[in-house]
Structure formats: C-alpha cells, structure tokens
N, C-alpha and C positions, 0 to 999 in steps of 0.2 A: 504494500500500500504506500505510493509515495505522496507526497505533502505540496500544495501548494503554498507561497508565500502570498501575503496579504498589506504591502507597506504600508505603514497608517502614517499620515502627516503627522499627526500630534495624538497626543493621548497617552495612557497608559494600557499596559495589557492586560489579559487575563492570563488564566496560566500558562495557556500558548503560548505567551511573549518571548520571543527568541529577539535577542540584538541584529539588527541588520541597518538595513540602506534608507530607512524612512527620515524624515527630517529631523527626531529625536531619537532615531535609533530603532524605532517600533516597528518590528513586521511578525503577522500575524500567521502562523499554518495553520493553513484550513486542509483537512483531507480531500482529496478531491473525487474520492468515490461516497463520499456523505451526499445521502440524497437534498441537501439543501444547498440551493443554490445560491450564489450571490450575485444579487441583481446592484447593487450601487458600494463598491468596497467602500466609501469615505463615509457613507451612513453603518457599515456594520462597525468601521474601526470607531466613530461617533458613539454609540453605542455600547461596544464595548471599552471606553474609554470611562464613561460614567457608571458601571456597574461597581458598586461597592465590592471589596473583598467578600471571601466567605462568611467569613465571622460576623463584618457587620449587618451584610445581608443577614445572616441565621437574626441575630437581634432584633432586625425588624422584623422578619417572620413572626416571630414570638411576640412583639409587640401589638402585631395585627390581631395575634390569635389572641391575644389577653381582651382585645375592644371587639370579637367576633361573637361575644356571648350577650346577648341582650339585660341580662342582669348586671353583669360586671360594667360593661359601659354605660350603664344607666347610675351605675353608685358612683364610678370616677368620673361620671357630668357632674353630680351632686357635690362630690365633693374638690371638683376642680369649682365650681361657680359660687357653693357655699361657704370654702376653705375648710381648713377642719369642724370635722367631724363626726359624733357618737355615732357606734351602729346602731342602736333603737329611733331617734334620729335618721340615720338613713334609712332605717326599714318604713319609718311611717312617710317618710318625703318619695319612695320608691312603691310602697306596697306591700312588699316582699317581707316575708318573715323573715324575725332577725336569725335563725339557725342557719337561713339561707345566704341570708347577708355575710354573717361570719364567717362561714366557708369561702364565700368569695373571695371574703378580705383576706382570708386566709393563702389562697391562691396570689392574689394582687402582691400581699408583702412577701411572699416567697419570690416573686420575682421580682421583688425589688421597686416595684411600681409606688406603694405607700409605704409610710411607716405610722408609726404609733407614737403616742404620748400619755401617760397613765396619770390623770387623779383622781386620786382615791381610789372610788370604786370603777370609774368611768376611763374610756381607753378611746381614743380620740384619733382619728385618721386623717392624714393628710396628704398630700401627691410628692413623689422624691423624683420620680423618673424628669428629666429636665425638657424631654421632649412633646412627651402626653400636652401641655397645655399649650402647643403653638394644635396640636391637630385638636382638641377638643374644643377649641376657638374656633374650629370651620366648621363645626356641627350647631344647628338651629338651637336657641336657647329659648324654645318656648315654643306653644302649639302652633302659633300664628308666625312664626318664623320659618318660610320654607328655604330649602337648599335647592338652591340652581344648578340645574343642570353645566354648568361651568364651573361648578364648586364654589363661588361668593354669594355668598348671604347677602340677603335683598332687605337693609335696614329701611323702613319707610322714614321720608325726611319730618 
C-alpha cells in the first residue's frame, strides 16, 4: 500500500504529519487506496489543521456527554444562572427529586464540572469547569427565549 503526500501550506498535522516541502514543513499521507477521496487538498489540510489533539478532543467529548442528559443540563442552567446552589433548591427550581439530583451532582463533581461548599448541614454547588458558562450563555434563558437556528439568541430590544 503506498502513501500519497498531501503538502498543506500552513497548519499543523494530525498524526500523519510527516516533515516535508509545505510552506511550514507540513505534508500530509493520505493512502491512496482509502476509498475517500480528496476533492480540495487546502480544505482537508484547513481542517485538519484545526482538529484539537486527542486528548483535548476526548474532553470535549465528555463534556458534551455530561450537557446530553436532560436532567444534568437543566441543574448546570440553574446553577450557572443562579450561582450556587443547594440540591433541595435545585430539585424544587428543576422538579426533579432530590435523590435524582444528587446522583447527578454526583456525576457532574466526579468530573470535575462543580464542586461543593458545606455549611452546616447544607452542601452548596457551584460550576468549576471554566468553559461550561461561555456554552451555557448560548442556551435560551427562559421559555420565551428561542434559539436560532444560527445559534444567537434573539434578545427582544
């Protein structure tokens, strides 16, 4: 099976990245018996120039999958728009039973998304993750708030 090259003007690579003749060095082997073809090389090297690493990829993975649960993303609105806050508190601003809540939370601080604060008897949650509250800012903040199909929220003036 031999390899074609793929010189990308700029960018960085993926694990393909072999040093060669591109403007920063970057050419790409594509196998040339892959049934995928390339129809515009400066969009795939484009492309593959803005692909996170694996690792950070795998984080947002995990991060999607933590807001793909209709309970868990409905406690981290509350408590990204409320600031901290009790689970009995979230259970009655959500619905949801607090046994259900707490499991969430439970979930949420295992990876790291909230953490906690204890008085007394009362344990109080708030958001760690630094990124959750630029994407929970693009979610409608209320029933009358719809999300546009372009992703920006339609504040009426």
């Amino acid at each position: 099976m031999g390899q074609a090259a793929l010189a990308c003007p700029r960018g960085r690579g993926w694990p393909q990245l072999r040093p060669g003749s591109g403007q920063n060095g970057a050419v790409h082997l594509l196998d040339p018996d892959d049934r995928h073809s390339t129809v515009d090389g400066e969009r795939v090297c484009e492309a593959i120039a803005h692909l996170p690493d694996t690792e950070v990829l795998h984080e947002w993975v995990t991060r999607f999958a933590l807001l793909a649960d209709q309970t868990r993303l409905a406690l981290l609105l509350c408590i990204h728009h409320a600031g901290e806050i009790c689970v009995s508190d979230l259970a009655a601003a959500t619905g949801v039973k607090d046994s259900t809540v707490s499991q969430a939370l439970r979930l949420l601080r295992a990876h790291g998304v909230v953490t906690t604060r204890r008085d007394g008897r009362t344990i109080y949650y708030q958001l760690t993750d630094e990124v959750l509250p630029a994407l929970l800012g693009q979610l409608p903040s209320g029933p009358d708030e719809p999300l546009h199909a372009s992703g920006q929220q339609h504040r009426p003036a």
